[in-house]
C-alpha positions as CSV (number, residue, x, y, z in Angstrom):
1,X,18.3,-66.4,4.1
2,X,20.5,-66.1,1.0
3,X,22.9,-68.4,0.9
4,X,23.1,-69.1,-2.5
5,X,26.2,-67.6,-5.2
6,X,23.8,-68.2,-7.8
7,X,21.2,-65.3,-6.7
8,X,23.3,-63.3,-4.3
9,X,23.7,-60.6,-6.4
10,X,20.2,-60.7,-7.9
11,X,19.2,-60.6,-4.0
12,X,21.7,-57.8,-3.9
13,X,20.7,-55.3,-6.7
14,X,16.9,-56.1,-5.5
15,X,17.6,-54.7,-2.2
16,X,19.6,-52.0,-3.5
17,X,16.7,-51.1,-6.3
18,X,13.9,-51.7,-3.7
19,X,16.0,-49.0,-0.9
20,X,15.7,-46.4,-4.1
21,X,12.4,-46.5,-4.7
22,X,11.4,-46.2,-1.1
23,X,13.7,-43.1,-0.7
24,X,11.6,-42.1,-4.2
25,X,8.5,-42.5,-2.9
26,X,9.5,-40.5,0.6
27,X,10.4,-37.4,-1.8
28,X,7.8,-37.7,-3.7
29,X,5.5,-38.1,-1.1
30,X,7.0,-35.2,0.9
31,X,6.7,-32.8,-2.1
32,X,3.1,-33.6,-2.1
33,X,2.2,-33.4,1.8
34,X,4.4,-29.6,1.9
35,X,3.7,-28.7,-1.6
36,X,7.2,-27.8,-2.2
37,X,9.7,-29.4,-4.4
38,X,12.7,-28.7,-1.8
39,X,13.0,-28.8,2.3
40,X,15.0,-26.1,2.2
41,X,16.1,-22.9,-0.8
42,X,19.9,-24.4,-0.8
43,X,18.5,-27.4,-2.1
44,X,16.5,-26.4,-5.1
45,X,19.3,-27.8,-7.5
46,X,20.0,-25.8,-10.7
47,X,17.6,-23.1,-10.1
48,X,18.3,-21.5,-7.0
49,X,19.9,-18.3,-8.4
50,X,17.4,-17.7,-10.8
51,X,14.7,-18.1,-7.7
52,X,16.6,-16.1,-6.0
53,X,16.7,-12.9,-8.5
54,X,13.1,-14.0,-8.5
55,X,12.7,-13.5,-5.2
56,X,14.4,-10.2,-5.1
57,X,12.1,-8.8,-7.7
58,X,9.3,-9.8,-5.7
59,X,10.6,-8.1,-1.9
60,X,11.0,-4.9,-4.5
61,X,7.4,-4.7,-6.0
62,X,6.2,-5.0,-2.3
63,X,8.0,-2.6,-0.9
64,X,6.2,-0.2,-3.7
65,X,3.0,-1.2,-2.8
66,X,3.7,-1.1,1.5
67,X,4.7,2.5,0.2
68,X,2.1,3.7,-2.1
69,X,-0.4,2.5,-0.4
70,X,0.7,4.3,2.6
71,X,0.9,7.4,0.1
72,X,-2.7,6.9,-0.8
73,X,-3.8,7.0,2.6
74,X,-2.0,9.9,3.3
75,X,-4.0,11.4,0.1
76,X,-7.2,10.0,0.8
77,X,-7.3,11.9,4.3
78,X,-6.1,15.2,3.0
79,X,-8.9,15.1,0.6
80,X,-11.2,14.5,3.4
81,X,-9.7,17.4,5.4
82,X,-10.3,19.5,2.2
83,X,-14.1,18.1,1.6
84,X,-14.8,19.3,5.3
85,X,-12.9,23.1,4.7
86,X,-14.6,23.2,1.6
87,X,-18.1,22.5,3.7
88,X,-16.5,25.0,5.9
89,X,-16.5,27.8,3.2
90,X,-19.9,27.3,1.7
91,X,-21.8,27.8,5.3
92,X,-19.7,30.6,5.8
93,X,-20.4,32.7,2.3
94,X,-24.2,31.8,3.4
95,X,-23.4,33.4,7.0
96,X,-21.9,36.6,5.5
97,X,-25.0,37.1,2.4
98,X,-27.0,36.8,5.9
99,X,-24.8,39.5,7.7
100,X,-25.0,41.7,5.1
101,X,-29.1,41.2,4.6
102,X,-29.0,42.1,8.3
103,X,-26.9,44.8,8.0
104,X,-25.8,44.3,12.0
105,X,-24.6,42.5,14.8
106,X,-27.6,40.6,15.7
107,X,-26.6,37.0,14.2
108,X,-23.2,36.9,16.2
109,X,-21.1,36.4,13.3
110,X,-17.9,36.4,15.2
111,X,-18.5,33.4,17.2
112,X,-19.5,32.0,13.8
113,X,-16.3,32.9,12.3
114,X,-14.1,31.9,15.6
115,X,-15.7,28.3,15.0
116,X,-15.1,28.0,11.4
117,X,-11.7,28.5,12.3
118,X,-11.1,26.4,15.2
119,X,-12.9,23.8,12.5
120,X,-10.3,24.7,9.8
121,X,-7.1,24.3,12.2
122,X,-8.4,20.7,12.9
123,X,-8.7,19.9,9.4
124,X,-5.0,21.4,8.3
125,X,-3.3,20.0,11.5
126,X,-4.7,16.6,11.0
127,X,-1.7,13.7,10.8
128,X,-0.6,10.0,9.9
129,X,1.7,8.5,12.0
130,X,3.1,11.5,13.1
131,X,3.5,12.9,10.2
132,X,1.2,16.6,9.5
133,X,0.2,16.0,6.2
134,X,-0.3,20.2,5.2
135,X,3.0,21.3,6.5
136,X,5.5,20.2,3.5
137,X,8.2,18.9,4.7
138,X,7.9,19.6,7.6
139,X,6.1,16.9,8.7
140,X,6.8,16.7,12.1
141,X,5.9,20.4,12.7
142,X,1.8,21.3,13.0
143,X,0.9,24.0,10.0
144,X,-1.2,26.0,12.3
145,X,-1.0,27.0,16.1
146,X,-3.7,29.2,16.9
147,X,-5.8,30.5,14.0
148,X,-8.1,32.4,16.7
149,X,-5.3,34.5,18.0
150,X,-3.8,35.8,14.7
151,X,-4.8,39.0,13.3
152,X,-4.6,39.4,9.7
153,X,-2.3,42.6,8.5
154,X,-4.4,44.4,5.8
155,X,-8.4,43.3,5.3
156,X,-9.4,42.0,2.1
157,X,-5.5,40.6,1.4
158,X,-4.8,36.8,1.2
159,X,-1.3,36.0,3.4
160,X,-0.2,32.6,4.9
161,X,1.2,34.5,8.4
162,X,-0.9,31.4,10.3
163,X,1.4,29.0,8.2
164,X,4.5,26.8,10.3
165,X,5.1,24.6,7.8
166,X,7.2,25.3,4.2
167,X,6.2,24.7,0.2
168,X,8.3,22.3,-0.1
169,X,5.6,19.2,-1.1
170,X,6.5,15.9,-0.2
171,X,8.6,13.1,-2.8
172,X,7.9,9.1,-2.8
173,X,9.7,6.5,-5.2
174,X,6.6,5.0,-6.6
175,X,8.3,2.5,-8.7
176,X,12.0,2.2,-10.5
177,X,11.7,4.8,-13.4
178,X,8.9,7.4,-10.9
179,X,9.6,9.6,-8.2
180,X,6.4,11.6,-7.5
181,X,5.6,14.8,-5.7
182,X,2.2,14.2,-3.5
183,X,-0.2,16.6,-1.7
184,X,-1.1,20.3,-1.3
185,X,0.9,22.6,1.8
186,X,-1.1,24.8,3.9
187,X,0.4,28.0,2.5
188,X,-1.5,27.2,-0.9
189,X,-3.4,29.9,-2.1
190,X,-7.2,28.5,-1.4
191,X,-6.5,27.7,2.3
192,X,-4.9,31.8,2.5
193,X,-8.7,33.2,0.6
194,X,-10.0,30.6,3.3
195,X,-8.4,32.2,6.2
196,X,-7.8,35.7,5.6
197,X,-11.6,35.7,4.2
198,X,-13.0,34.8,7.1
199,X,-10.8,37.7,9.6
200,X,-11.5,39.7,6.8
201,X,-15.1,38.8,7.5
202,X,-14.6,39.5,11.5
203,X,-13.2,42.9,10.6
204,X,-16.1,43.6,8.9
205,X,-18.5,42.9,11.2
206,X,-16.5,44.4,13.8
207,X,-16.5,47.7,11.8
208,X,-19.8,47.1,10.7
209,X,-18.4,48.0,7.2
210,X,-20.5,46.0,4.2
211,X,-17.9,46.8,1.9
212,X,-15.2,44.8,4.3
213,X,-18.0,42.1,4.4
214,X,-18.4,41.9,0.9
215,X,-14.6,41.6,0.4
216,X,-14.3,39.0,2.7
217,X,-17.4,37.5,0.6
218,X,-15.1,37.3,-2.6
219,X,-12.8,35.9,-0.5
220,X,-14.1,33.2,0.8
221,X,-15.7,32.7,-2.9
222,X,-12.4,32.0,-4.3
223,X,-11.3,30.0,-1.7
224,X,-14.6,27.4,-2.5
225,X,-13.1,27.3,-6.2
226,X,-9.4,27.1,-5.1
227,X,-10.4,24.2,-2.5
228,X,-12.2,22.3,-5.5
229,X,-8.7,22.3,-7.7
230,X,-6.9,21.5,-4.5
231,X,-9.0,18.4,-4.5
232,X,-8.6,17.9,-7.9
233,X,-4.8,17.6,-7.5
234,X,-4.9,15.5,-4.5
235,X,-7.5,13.1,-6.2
236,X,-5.1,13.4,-9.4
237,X,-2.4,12.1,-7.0
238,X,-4.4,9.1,-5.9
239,X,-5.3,7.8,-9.3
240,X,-1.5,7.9,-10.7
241,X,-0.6,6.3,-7.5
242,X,-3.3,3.5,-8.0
243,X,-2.4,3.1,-11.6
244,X,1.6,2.5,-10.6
245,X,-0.1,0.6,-7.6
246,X,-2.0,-2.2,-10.9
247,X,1.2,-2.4,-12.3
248,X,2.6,-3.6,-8.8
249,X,0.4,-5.9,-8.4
250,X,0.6,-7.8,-11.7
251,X,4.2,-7.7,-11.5
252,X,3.6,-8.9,-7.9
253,X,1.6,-12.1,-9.7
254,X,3.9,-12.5,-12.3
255,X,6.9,-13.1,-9.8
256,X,4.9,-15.1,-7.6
257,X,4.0,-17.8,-10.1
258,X,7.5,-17.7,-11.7
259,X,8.8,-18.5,-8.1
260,X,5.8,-21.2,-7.4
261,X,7.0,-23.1,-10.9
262,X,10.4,-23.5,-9.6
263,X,9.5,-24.3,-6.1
264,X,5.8,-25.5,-5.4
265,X,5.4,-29.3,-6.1
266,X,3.1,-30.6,-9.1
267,X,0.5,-32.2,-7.4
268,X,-0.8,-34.0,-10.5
269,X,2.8,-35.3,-11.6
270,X,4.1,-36.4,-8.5
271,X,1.3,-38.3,-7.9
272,X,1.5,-40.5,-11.1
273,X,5.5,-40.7,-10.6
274,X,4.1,-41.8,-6.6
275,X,1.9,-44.3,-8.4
276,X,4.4,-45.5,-10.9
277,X,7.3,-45.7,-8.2
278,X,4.8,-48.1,-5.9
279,X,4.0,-50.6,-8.9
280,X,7.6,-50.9,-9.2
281,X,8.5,-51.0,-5.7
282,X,5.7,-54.3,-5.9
283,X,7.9,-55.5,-8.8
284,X,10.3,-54.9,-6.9
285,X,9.1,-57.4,-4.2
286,X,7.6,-59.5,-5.9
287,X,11.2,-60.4,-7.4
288,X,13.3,-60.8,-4.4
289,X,10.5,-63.3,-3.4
290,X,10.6,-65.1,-6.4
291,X,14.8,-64.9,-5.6
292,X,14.6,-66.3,-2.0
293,X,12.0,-69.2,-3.2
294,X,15.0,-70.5,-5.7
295,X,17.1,-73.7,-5.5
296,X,19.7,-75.5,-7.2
297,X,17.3,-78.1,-8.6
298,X,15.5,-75.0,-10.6
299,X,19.0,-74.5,-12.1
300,X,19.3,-77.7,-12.9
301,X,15.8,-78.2,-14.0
């Protein structure tokens, strides 16, 4: 018990010293078991607006990336639709050479023709979330309804009258300073030597007219090399997109360890000030006992 005037306010500013190292140690030891500097972001003194512009940065950058990577998905399945029609259009020049070779009927080229275009309206009228990805902007609308069931006007002439959609192409903001246009619409020029090469083709046969067959073979000819620039667009599109995308995502890293400097506890520092605060807090102790083991005689010893 002190009782004593002569150490009553050593005893005092003992306890009092002793009470802030404990709460010392708490913190420190807090910081280390969360591995954040602060319970809460209102109490990150002196740096909470600059984490919080930090922050802000950081929510912006991801949104880009949730974006463009949903762009690049978009992009990667067109240019699988296109792969297949391109397919498409190679067996089909090799079903017309055979046609002509034949010069008849006998290999049943209009069925052949009626499922290379059943195979093309799957490929154009594929969609994302909803979205048809060859009908412009008009994503909600399907770019082809029945390719089967429409006849072409003139043999031998390209036209989009199977298209729904418009040429308007699709815009995403990539990043602050980028806005970019994305994809290919189902009016382009490949998918119309595509089309009308293959009626072209089943008006041939019909007629039984080489010449229509042979236009229809040019046709489709030109529609092989217009699919393969189509894909070079749409692959041109994924590569700016995943270049933006690398700049993202070392921005991303760059905000994240500017925000884990201010907030994320040094592990290695805290835990010398932890060791430092506990050999004091023993000094501590080890004083207030010395204190309480005091009498007058030591004084006047």
């Amino acid at each position: 018990m002190v009782d004593r005037i002569s150490t009553a306010a050593f005893h005092q500013q003992t306890l009092r010293d002793s009470g802030n190292i404990t709460a010392t140690l708490a913190e420190l030891n807090r910081q280390i078991s969360s591995g954040k500097k602060a319970n809460s972001f209102v109490d990150l003194n002196g740096v909470v607006e600059r984490v919080s512009g930090f922050n802000t940065k950081l929510s912006r950058v991801e949104n880009y990336l949730t974006t463009n990577n949903a762009v690049v998905n978009r992009l990667s399945i067109m240019d699988q639709s296109v792969t297949q029609m391109q397919q498409i259009a190679q067996d089909f020049l090799s079903n017309i050479t055979a046609r002509i070779s034949i010069n008849g009927p006998e290999m049943n080229l209009q069925a052949i023709a009626a499922a290379a275009l059943n195979n093309i309206e799957d490929q154009m009228n594929v969609s994302v979330e909803g979205r048809y990805l060859f009908s412009g902007s008009k994503t909600s609308t399907p770019p082809i309804t029945d390719l089967t069931s429409i006849a072409i006007t003139t043999p031998g002439v390209a036209e989009d009258n199977y298209y729904n959609g418009n040429s308007v192409k699709i815009s995403a903001r990539v990043s602050d300073a980028f806005e970019m246009q994305y994809g290919v619409t189902g009016d382009n020029i490949a998918f119309q030597n595509l089309i009308s090469g293959i009626k072209t083709a089943i008006s041939g046969d019909a007629a039984n007219n080489t010449q229509t067959l042979q236009q229809a073979f040019q046709m489709v000819t030109d529609a092989v090399d217009g699919l393969a620039t189509v894909r070079a667009e749409v692959n041109s599109n994924m590569a700016s997109l995943n270049s933006v995308n690398e700049q993202h995502q070392n921005l991303r890293l760059y905000w994240k360890e500017a925000i884990s400097i201010e907030t994320d506890t040094d592990i290695a520092e805290a835990s010398i000030l932890v060791a430092a605060n506990q050999t004091l807090l023993q000094a501590s102790f080890q004083t207030f006992a010395s204190l309480s083991r005091l009498r007058l005689t030591d004084y006047l010893n």
